[in-house]
N, C-alpha and C positions, 0 to 999 in steps of 0.2 A: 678142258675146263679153265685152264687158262688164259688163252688167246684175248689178247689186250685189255685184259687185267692184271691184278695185282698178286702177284707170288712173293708169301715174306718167308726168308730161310734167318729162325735160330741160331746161333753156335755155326755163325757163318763163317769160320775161320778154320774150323774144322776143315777135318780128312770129308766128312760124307754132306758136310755144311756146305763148299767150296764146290764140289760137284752138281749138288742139287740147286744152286745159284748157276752154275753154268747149264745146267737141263734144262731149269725153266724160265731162266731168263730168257730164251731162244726165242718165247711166245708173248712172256710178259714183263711186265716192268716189275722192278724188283724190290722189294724193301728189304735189309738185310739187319741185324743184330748180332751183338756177340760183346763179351764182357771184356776183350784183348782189346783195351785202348790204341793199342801203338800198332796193331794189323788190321784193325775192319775199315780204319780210312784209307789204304794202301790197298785193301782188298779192292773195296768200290772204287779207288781211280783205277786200279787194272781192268776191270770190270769195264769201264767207262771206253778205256783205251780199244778195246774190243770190241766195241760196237754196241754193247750192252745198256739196256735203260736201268738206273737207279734212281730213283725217285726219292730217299734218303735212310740214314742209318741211326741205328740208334745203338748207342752205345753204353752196358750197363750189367752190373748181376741183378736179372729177372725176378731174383726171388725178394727186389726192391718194389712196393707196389709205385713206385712212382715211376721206374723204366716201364713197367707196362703197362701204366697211362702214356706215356711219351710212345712206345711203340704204336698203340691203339689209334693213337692220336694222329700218327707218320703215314699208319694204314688208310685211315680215311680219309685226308690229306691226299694221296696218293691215286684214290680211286675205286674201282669195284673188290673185295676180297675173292680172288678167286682161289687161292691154294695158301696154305700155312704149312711149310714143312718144321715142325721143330725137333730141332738134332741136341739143341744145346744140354748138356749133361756133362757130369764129373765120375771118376772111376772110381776104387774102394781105395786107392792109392794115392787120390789127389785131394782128401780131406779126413776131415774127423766126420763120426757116423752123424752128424744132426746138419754137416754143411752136405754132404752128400743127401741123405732125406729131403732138404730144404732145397736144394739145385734139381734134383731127378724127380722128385713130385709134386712139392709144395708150390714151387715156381711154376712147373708146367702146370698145374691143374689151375693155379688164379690167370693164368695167359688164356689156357682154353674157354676158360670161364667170361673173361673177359673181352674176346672177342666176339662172343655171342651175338651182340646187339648188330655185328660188322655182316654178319652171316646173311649168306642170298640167295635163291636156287643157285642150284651147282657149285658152290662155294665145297672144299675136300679141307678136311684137316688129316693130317699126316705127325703121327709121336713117333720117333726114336725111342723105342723100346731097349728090349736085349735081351738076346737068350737067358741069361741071369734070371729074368721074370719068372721062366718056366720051371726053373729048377729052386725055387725058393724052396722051403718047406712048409707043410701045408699045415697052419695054425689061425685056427678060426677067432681067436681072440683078435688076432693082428689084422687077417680080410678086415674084419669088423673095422676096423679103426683106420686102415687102408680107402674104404670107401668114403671119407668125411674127413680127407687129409688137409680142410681149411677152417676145421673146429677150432674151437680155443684150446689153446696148450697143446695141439697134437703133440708134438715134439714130447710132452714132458708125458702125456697118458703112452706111447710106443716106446718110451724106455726101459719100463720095468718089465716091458716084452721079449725087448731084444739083449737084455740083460740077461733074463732067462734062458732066453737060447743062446747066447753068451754060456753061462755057465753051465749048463748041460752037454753042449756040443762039443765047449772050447772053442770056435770059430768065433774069428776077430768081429767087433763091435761094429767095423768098417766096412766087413765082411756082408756083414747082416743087414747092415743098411743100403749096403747096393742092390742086394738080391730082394730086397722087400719095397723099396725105391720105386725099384721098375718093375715087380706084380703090381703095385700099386697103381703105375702109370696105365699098364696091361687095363686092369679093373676100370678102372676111369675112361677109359673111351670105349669100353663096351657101354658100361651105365650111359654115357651122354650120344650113344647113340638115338635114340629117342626123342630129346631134345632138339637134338640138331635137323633132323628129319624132320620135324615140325616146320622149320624154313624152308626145307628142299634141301638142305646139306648133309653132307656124309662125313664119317670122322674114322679113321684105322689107327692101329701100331702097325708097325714093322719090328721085330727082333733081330737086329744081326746079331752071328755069333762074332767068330776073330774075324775084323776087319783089318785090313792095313792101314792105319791111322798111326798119328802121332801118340793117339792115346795108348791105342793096343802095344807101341812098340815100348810105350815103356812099363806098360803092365807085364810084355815077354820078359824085357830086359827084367824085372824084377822075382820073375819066376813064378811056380805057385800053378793054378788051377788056369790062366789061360794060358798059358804054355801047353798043357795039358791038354786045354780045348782043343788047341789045336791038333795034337799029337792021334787024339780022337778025331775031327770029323772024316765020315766015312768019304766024301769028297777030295780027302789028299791036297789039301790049298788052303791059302791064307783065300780070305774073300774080300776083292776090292771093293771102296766104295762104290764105283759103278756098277756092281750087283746089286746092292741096295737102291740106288736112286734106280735102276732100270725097273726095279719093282713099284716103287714110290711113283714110276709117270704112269703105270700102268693100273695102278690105283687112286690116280689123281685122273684119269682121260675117265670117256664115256662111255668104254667096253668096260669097267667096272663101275655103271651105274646102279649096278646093283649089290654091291657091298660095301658094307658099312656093320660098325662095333662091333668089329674083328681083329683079332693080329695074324699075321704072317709072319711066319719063321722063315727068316732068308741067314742058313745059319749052316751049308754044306750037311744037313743032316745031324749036328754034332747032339741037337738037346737028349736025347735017349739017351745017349752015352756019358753024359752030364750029372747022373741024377745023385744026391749026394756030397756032390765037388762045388766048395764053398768060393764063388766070384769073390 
């Protein structure tokens, strides 16, 4: 689906960013993103060094709608959209629950939205999910408000939710907004499976569980429930990013032209043993 088109990787500085730039850059030209000022132009001249086409970067937090006018803008600029992998995301560690909400769904969901017009037969969108999605808990107030995460106030109608489950549970605020984050992300590219299909495009998540990323290592170092995950899956390993993009190409080729608004759990088995254990 790619081949001399346009592959744009998200949170391209990333653990599973950095891989999925080296996967499909192999076929296409690349547009990359990521909000690390001082790495995504070092990323792209390695890239360059390599033999790799970039076609250019945008630098920026996504959940600015003016970065993704500038991305959209570098997309078409660039050429046919053939594959959108987006990785970029934050952990329950690396914000307060409204920046985390605001980076894992509200951002992704005006990107997907926004590239609509770009879309073309065979065009794949590809979301960075996370087992975290599946083990959310199941509260139909929040689905409700999960599916419409670019209403006015979202942020302020999801608080008095996860306040509640805040104080019932005791589970951090930070907590609740990762694990509701990414069901939400989960929900949103089932729902716009339909849409996209109407161009001839397909849209998936992927879930991984512990990956070896910068992120997960310092979600280990901090303890808690992915330490845990890990300790759980029935697989016995950390999972590298190349588990994840080797799913991701195989869900962006032509032997999966026929799935779409799905997720895939590429997670060594661990969500079952999950269930309860607050990300």
């Amino acid at each position: 689906m790619t081949d001399g088109k346009v592959a744009v990787v998200t949170g391209a500085c990333g653990g599973i960013g950095i891989e999925s730039a080296r996967r499909f850059g192999q076929a296409a030209t690349l547009v990359l993103s990521d909000i690390a000022a001082e790495r995504l132009p070092d990323l792209a001249s390695r890239l360059r060094e390599d033999g790799y086409r970039v076609a250019g970067t945008v630098c920026g937090d996504l959940r600015t709608p003016a970065v993704v006018d500038a991305l959209c803008e570098t997309i078409a600029a660039a050429g046919q959209l053939g594959l959108l992998v987006h990785t970029a995301g934050i952990s329950a560690i690396d914000g307060g629950w409204r920046d985390i909400v605001g980076t894992n769904l509200l951002a992704a969901e005006r990107l997907l939205v926004e590239i609509e017009p770009l879309l073309e037969a065979g065009s794949v969108a590809i979301a960075i999910a996370s087992l975290a999605g599946h083990i959310a808990p199941r509260d139909a107030a929040i689905d409700a408000l999960l599916d419409a995460p670019l209403a006015p106030a979202f942020l302020d109608l999801i608080e008095p939710h996860l306040q509640r489950l805040h104080e019932e549970s005791g589970r951090p605020l930070s907590s609740l907004a990762y694990l509701f984050s990414k069901r939400g992300l989960i929900r949103r590219c089932q729902a716009k499976a339909e849409g996209y299909a109407a161009k001839g495009a397909r849209i998936v998540s992927i879930s991984p569980g512990v990956v070896a990323t910068a992120m997960s290592r310092r979600e280990m170092a901090a303890g808690g429930p992915v330490a845990f995950a890990l300790s759980k899956t029935p697989l016995g390993r950390i999972g590298l990013a190349a588990d994840v993009v080797n799913v991701a190409a195989f869900l962006a080729s032509d032997q999966a032209g026929f799935v779409t608004g799905t997720d895939v759990r590429v997670d060594g088995g661990a969500a079952p043993t999950m269930l309860g254990v607050t990300f």
